[in-house]
Structure formats: structure tokens, C-alpha cells
mmCIF file of the N, C-alpha and C atoms, coordinates in Angstrom:
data_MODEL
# 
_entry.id   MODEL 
# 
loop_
_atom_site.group_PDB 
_atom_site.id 
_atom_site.type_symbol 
_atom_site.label_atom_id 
_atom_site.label_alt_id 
_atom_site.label_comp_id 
_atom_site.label_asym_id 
_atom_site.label_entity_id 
_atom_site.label_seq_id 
_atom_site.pdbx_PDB_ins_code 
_atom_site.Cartn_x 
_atom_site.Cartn_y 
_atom_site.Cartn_z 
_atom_site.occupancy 
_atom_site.B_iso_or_equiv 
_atom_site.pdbx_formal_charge 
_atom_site.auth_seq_id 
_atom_site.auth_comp_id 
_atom_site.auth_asym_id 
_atom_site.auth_atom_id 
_atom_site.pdbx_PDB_model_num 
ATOM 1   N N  . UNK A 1 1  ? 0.827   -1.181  0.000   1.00 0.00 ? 1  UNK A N  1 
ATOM 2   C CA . UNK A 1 1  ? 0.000   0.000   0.000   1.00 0.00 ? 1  UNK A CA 1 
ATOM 3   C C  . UNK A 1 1  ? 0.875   1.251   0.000   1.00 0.00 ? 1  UNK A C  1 
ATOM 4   N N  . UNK A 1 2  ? 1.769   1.193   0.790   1.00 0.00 ? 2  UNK A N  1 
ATOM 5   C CA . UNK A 1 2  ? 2.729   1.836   0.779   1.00 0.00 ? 2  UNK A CA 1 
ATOM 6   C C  . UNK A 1 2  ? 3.548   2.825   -0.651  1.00 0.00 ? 2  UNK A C  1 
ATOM 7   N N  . UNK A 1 3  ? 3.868   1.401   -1.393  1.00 0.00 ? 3  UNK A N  1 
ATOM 8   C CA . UNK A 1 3  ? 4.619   1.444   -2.793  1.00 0.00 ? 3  UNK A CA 1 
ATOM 9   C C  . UNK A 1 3  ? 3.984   2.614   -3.789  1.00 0.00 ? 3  UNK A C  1 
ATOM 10  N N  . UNK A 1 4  ? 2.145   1.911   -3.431  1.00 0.00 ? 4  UNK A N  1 
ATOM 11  C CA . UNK A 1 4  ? 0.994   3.144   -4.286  1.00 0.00 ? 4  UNK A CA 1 
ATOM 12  C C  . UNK A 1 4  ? 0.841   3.969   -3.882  1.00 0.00 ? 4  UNK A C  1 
ATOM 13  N N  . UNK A 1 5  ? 0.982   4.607   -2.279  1.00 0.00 ? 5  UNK A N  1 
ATOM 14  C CA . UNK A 1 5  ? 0.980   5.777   -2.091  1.00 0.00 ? 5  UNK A CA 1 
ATOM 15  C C  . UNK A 1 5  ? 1.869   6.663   -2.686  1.00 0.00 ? 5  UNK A C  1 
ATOM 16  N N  . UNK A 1 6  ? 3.326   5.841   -2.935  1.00 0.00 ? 6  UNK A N  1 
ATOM 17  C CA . UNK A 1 6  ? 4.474   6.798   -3.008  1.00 0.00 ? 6  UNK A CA 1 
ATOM 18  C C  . UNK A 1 6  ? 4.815   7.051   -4.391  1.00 0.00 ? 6  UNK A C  1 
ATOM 19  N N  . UNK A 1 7  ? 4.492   6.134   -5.657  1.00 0.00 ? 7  UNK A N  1 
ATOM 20  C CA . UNK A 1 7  ? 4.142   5.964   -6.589  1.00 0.00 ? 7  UNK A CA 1 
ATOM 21  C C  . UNK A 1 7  ? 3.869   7.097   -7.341  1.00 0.00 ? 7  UNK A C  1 
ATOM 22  N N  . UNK A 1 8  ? 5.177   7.764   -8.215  1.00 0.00 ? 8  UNK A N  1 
ATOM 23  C CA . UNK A 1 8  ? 4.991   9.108   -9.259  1.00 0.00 ? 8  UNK A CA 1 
ATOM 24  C C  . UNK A 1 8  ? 3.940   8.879   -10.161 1.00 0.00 ? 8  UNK A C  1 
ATOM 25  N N  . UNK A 1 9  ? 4.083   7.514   -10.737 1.00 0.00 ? 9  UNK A N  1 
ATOM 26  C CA . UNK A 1 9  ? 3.542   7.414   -11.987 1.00 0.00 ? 9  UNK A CA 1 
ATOM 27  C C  . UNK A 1 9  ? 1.789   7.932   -12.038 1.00 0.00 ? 9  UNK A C  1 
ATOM 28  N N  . UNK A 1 10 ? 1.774   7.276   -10.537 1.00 0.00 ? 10 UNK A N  1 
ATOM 29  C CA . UNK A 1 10 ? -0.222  7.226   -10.657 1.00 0.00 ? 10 UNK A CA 1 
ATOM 30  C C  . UNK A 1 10 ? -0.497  8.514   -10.177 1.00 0.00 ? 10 UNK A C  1 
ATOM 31  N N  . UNK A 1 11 ? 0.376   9.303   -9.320  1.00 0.00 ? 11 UNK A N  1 
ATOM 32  C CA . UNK A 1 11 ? 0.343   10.503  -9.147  1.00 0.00 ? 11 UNK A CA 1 
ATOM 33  C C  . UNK A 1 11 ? -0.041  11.068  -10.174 1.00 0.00 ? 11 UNK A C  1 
ATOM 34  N N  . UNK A 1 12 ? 1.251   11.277  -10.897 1.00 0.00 ? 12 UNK A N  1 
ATOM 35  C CA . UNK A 1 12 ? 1.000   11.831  -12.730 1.00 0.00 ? 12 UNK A CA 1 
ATOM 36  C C  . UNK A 1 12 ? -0.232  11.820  -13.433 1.00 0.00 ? 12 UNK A C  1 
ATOM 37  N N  . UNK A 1 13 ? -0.603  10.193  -13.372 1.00 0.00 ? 13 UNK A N  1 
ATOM 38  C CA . UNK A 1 13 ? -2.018  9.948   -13.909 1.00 0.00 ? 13 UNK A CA 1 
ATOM 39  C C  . UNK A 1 13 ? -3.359  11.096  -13.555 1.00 0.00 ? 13 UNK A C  1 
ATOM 40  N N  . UNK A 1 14 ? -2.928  10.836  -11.935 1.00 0.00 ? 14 UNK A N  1 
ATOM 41  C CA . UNK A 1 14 ? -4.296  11.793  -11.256 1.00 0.00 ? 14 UNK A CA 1 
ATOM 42  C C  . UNK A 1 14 ? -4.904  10.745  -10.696 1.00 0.00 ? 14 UNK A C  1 
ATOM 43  N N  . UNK A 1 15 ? -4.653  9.243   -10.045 1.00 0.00 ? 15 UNK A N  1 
ATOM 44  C CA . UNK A 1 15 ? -4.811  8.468   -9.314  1.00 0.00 ? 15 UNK A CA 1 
ATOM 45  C C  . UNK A 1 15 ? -4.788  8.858   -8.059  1.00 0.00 ? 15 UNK A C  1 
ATOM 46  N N  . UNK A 1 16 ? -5.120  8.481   -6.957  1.00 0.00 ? 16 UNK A N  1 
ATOM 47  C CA . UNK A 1 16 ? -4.920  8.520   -5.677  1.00 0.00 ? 16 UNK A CA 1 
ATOM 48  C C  . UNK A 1 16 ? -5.803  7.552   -4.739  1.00 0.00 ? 16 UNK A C  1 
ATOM 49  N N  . UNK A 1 17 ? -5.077  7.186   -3.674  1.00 0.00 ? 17 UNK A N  1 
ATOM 50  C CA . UNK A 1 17 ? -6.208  6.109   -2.849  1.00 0.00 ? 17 UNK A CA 1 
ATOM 51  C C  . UNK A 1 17 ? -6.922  6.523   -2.178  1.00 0.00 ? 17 UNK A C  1 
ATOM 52  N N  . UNK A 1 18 ? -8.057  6.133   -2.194  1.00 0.00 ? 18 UNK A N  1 
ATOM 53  C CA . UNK A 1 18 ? -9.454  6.853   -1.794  1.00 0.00 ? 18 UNK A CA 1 
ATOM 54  C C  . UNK A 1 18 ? -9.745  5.738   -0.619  1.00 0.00 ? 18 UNK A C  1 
ATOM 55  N N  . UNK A 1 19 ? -9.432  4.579   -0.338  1.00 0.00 ? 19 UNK A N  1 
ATOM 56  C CA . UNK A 1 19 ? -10.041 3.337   0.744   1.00 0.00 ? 19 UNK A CA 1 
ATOM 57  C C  . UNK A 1 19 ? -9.100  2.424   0.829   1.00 0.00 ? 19 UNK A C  1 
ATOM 58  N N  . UNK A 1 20 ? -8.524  2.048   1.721   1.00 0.00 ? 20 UNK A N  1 
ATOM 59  C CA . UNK A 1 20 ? -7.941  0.630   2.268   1.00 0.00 ? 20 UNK A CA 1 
ATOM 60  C C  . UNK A 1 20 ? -8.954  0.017   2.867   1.00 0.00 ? 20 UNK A C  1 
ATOM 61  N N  . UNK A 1 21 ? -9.236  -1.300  3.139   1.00 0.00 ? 21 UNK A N  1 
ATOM 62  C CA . UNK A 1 21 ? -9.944  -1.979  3.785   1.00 0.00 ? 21 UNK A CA 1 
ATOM 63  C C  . UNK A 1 21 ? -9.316  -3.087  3.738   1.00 0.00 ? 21 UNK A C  1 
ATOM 64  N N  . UNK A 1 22 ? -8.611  -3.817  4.514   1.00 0.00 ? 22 UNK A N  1 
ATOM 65  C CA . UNK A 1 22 ? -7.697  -5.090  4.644   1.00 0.00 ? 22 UNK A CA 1 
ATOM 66  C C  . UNK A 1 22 ? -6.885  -5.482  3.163   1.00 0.00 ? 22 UNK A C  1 
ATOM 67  N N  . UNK A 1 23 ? -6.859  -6.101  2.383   1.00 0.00 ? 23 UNK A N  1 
ATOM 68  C CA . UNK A 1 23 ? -6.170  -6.310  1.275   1.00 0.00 ? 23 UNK A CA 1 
ATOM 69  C C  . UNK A 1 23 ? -7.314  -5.656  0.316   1.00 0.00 ? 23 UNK A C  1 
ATOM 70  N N  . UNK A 1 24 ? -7.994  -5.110  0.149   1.00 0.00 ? 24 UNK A N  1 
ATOM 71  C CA . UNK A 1 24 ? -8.532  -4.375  -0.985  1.00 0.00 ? 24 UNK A CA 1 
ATOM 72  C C  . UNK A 1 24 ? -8.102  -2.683  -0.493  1.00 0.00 ? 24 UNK A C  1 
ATOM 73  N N  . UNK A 1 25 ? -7.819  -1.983  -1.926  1.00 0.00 ? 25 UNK A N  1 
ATOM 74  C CA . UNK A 1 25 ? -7.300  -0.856  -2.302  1.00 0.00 ? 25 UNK A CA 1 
ATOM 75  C C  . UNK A 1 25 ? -8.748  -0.170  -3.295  1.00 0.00 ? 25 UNK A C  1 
ATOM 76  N N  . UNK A 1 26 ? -9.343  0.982   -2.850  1.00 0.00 ? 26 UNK A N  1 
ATOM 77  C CA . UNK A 1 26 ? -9.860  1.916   -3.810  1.00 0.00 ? 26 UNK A CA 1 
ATOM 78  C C  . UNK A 1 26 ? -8.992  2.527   -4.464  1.00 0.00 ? 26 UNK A C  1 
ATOM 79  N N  . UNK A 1 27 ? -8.851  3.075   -5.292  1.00 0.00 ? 27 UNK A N  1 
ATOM 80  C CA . UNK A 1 27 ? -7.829  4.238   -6.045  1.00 0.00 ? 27 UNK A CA 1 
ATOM 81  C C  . UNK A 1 27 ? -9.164  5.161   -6.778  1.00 0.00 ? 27 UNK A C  1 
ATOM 82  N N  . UNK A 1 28 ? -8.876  6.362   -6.925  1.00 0.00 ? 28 UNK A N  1 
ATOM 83  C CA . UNK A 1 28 ? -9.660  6.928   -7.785  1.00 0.00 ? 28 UNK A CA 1 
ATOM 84  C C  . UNK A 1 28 ? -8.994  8.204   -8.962  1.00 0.00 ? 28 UNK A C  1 
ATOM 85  N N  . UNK A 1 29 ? -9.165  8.104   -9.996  1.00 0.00 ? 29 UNK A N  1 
ATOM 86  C CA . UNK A 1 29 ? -8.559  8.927   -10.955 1.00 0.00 ? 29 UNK A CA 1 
ATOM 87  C C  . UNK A 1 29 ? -9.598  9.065   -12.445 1.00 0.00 ? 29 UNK A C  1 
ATOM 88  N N  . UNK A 1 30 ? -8.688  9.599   -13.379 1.00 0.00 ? 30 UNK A N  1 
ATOM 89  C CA . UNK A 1 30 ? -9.599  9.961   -14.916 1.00 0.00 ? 30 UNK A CA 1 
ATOM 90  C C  . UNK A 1 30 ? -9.147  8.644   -15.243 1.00 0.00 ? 30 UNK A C  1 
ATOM 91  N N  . UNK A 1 31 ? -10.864 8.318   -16.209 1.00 0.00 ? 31 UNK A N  1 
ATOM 92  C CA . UNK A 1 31 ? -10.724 7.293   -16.712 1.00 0.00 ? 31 UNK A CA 1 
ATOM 93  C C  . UNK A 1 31 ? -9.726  6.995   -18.139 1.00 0.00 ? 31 UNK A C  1 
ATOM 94  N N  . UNK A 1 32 ? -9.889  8.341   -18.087 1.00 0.00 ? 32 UNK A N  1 
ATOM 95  C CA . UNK A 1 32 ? -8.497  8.142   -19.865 1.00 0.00 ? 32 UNK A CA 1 
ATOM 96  C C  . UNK A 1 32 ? -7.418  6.836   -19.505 1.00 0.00 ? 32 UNK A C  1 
ATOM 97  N N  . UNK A 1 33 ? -6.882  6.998   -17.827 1.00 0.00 ? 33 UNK A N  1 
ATOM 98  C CA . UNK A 1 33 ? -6.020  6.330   -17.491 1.00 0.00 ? 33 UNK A CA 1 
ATOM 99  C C  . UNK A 1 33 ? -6.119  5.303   -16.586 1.00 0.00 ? 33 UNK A C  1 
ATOM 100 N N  . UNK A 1 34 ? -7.104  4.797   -16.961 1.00 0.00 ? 34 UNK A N  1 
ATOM 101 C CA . UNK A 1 34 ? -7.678  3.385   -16.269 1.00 0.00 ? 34 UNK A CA 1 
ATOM 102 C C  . UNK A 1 34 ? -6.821  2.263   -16.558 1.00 0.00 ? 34 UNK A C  1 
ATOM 103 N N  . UNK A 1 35 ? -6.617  1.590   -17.743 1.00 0.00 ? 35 UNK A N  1 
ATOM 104 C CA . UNK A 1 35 ? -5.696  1.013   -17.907 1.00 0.00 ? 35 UNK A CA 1 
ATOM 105 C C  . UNK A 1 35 ? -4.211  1.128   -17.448 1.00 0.00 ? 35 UNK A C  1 
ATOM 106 N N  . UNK A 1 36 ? -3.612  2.265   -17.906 1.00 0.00 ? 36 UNK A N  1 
ATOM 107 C CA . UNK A 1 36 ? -2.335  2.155   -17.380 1.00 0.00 ? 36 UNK A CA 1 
ATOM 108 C C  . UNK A 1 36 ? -2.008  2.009   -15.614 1.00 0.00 ? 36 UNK A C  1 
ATOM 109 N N  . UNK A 1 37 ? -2.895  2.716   -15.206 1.00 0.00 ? 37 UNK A N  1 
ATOM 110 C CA . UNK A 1 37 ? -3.173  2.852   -13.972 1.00 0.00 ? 37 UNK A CA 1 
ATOM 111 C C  . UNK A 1 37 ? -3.264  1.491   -13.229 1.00 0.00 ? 37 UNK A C  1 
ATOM 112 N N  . UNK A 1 38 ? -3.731  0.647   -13.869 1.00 0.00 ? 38 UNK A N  1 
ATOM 113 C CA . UNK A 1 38 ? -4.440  -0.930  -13.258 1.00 0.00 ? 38 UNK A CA 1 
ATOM 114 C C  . UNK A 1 38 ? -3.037  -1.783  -13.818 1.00 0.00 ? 38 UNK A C  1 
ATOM 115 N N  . UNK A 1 39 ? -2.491  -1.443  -14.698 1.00 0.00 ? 39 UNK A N  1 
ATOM 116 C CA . UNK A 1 39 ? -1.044  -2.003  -14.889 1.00 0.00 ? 39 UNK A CA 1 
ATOM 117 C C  . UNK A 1 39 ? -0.141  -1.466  -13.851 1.00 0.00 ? 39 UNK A C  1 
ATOM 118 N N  . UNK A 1 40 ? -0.035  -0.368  -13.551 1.00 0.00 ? 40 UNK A N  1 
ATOM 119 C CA . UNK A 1 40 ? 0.666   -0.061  -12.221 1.00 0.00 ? 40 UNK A CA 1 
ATOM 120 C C  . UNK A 1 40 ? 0.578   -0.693  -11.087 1.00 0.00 ? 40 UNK A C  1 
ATOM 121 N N  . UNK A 1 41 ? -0.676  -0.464  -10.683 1.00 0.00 ? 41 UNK A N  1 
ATOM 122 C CA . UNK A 1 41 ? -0.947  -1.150  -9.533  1.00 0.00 ? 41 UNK A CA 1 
ATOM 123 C C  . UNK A 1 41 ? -1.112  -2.777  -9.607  1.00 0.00 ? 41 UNK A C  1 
ATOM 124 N N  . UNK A 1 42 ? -1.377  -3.312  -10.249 1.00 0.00 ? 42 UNK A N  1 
ATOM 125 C CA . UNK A 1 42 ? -0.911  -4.685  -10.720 1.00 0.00 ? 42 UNK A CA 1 
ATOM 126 C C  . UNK A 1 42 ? 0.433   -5.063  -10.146 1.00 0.00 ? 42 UNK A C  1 
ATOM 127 N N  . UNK A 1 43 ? 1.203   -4.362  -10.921 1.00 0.00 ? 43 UNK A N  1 
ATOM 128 C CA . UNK A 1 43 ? 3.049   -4.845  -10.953 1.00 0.00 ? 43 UNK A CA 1 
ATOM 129 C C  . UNK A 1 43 ? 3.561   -4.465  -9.210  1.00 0.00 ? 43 UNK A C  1 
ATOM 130 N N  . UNK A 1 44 ? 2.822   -3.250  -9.081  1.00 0.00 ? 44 UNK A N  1 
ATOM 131 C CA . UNK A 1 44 ? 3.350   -2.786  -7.197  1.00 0.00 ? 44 UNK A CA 1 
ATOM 132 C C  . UNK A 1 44 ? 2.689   -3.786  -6.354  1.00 0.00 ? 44 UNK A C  1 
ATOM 133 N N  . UNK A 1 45 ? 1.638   -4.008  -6.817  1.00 0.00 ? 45 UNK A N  1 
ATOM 134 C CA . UNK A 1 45 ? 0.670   -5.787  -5.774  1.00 0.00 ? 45 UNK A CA 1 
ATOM 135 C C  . UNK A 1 45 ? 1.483   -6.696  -5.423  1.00 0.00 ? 45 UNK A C  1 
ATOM 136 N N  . UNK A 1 46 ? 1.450   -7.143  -7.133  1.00 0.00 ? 46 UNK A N  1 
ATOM 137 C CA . UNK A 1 46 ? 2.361   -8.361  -7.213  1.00 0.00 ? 46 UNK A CA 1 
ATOM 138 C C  . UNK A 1 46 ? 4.209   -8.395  -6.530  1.00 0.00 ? 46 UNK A C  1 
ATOM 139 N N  . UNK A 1 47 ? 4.848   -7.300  -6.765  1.00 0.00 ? 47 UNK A N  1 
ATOM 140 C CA . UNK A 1 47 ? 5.952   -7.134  -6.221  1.00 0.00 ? 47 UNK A CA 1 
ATOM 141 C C  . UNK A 1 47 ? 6.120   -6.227  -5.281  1.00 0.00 ? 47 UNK A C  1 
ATOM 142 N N  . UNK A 1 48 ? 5.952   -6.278  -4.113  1.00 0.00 ? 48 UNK A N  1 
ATOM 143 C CA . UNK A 1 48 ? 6.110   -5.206  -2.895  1.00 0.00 ? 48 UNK A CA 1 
ATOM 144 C C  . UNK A 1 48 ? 7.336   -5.252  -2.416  1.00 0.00 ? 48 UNK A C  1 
ATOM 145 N N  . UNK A 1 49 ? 8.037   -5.953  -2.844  1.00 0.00 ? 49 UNK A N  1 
ATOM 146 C CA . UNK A 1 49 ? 9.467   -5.932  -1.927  1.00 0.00 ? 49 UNK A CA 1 
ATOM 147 C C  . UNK A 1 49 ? 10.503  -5.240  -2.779  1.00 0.00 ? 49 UNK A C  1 
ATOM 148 N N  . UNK A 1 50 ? 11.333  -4.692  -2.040  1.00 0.00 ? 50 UNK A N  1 
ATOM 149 C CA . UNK A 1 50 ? 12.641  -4.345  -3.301  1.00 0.00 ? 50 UNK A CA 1 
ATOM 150 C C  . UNK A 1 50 ? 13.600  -5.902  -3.505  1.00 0.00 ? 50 UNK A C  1 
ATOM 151 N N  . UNK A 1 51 ? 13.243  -6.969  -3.374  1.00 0.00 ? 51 UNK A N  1 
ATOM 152 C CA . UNK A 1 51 ? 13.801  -8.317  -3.301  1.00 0.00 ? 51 UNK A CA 1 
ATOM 153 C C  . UNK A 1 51 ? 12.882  -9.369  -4.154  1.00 0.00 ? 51 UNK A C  1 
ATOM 154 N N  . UNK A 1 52 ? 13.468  -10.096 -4.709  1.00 0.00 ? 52 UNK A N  1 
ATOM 155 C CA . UNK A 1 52 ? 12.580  -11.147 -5.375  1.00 0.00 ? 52 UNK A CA 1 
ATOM 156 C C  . UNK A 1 52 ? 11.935  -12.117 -4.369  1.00 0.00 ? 52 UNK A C  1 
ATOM 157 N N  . UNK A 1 53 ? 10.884  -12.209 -4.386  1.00 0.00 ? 53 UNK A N  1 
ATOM 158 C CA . UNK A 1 53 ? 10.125  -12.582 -3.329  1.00 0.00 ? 53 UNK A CA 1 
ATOM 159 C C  . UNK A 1 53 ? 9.589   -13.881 -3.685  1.00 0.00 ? 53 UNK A C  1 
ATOM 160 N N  . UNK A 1 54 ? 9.798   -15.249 -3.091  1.00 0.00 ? 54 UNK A N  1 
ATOM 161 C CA . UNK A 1 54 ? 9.813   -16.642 -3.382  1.00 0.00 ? 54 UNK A CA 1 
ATOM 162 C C  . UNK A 1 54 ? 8.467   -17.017 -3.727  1.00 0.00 ? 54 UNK A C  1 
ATOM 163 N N  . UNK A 1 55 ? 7.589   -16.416 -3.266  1.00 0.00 ? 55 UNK A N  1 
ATOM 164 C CA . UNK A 1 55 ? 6.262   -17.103 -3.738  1.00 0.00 ? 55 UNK A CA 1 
ATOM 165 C C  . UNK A 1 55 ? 5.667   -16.248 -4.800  1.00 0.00 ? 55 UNK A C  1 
ATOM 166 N N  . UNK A 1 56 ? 4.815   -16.689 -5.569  1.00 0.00 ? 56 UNK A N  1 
ATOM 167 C CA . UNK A 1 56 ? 4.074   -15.312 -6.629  1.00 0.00 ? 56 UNK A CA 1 
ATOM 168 C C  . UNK A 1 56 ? 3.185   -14.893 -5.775  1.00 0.00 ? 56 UNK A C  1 
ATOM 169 N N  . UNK A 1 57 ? 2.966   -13.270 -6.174  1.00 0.00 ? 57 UNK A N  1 
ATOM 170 C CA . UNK A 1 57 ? 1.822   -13.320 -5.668  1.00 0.00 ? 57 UNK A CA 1 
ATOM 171 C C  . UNK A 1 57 ? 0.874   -12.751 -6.451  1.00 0.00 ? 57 UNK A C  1 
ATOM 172 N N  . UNK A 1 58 ? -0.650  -13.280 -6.600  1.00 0.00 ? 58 UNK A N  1 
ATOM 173 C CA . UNK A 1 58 ? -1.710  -13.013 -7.092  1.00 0.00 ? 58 UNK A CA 1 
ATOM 174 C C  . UNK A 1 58 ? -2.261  -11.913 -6.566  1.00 0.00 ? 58 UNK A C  1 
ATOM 175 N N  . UNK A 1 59 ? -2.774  -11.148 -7.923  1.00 0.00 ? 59 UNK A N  1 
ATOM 176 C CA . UNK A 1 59 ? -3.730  -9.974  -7.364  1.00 0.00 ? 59 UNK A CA 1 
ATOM 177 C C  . UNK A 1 59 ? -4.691  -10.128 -8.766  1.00 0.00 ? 59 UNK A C  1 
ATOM 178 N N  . UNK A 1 60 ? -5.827  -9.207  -7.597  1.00 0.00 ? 60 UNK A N  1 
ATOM 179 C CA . UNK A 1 60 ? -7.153  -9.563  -8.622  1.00 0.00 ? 60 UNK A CA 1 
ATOM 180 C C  . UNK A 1 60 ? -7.443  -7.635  -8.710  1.00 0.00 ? 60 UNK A C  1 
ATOM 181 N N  . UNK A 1 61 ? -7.260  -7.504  -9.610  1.00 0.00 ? 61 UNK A N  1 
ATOM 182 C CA . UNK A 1 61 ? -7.416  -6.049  -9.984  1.00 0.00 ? 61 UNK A CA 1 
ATOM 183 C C  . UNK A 1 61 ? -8.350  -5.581  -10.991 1.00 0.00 ? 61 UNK A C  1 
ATOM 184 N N  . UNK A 1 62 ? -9.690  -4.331  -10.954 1.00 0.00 ? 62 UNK A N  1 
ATOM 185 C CA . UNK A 1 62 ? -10.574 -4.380  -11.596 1.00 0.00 ? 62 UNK A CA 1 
ATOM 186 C C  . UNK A 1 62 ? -10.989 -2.941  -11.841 1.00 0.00 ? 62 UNK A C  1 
ATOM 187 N N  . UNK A 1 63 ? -11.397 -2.600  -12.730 1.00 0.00 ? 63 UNK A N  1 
ATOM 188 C CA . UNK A 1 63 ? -11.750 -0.917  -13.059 1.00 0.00 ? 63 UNK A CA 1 
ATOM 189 C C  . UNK A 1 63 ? -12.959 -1.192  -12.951 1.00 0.00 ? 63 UNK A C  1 
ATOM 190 N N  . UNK A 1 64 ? -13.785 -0.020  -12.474 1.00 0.00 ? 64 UNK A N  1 
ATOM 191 C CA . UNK A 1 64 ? -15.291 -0.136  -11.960 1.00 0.00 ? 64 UNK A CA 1 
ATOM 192 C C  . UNK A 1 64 ? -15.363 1.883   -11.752 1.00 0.00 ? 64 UNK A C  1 
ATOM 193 N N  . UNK A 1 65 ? -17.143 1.792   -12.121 1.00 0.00 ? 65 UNK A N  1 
ATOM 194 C CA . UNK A 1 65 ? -17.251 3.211   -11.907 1.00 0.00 ? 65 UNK A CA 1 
ATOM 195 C C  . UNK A 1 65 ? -17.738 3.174   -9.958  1.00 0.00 ? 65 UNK A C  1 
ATOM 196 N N  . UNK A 1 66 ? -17.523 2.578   -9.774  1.00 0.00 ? 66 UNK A N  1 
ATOM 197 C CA . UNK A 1 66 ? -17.786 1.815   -7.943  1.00 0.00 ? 66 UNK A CA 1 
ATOM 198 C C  . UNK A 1 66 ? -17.281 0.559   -7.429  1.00 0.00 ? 66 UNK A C  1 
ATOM 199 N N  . UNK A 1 67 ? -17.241 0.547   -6.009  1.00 0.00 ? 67 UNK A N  1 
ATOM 200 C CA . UNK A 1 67 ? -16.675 -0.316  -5.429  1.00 0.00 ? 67 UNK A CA 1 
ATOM 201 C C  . UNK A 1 67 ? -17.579 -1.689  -5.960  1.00 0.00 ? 67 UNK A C  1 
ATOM 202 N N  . UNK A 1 68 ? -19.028 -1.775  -6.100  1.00 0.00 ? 68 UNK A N  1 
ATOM 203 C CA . UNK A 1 68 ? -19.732 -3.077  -6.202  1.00 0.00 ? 68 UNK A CA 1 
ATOM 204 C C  . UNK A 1 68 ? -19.526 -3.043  -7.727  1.00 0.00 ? 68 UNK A C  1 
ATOM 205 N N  . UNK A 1 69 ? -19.327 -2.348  -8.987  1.00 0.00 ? 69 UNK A N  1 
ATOM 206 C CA . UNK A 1 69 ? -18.636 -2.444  -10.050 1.00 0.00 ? 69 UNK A CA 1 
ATOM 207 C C  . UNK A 1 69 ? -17.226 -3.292  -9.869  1.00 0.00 ? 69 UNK A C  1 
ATOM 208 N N  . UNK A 1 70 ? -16.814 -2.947  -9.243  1.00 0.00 ? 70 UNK A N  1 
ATOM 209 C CA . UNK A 1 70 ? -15.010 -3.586  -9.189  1.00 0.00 ? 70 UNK A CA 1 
ATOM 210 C C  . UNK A 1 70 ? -14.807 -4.571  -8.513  1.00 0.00 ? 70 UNK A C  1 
ATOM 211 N N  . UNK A 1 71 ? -16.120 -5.273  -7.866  1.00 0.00 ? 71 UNK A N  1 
ATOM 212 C CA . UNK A 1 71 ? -16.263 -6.344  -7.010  1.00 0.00 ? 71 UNK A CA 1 
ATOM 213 C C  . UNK A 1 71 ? -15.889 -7.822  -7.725  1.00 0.00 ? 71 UNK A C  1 
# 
């Protein structure tokens, strides 16, 4: 969560996190940059460490004009 807060790129976009709630993340930004945006946060999910990290890890990531959209 951390990584996306600190994160230029989504900054740039006009992203920002709007909700934590245990392992789910709101973000909210323009949709022009929905995609790239969901590739960002994808790659920071999946890799949180500055270390290669032994297990994969899965993330389920979804663009929605709402939280029960992105469900």
C-alpha cells in the first residue's frame, strides 16, 4: 500500500487512494487512465518488496465506476 501511495507514476495519472480496507485498495482517478493505472498497480501488488520474493503473488485487480462495479 505503501509502494501506491508513493508511486509518481499514478500521481502523474491523477490516481490517488481513496479506501484501504484489509487487502482491498480503492484508487480513484480519470478514466483516460484506467488502464495504465491498473497495470501499475498490478506490478506494485504483485511485487512489494525491493527483493525477489519466493512465492508469486496473485492480485485480482478491476476498473469499476464503484466499489460493487469492481467487485
Amino acid at each position: 500500500m505503501v509502494k501506491l501511495f508513493q508511486n509518481d507514476e499514478l500521481r502523474k495519472l491523477g490516481y490517488k487512494i481513496l479506501l484501504q480496507i484489509h487487502d482491498e485498495v480503492i484508487l480513484e482517478g480519470p478514466e483516460e487512465n484506467a488502464e495504465l493505472a491498473l497495470k501499475i498497480v498490478t506490478q506494485e501488488m504483485e511485487n512489494p518488496f525491493d527483493y525477489e520474493f519466493p512465492i508469486k503473488l496473485e492480485v485480482d485487480a478491476k476498473i469499476g465506476n464503484n466499489w460493487y462495479e469492481s467487485k
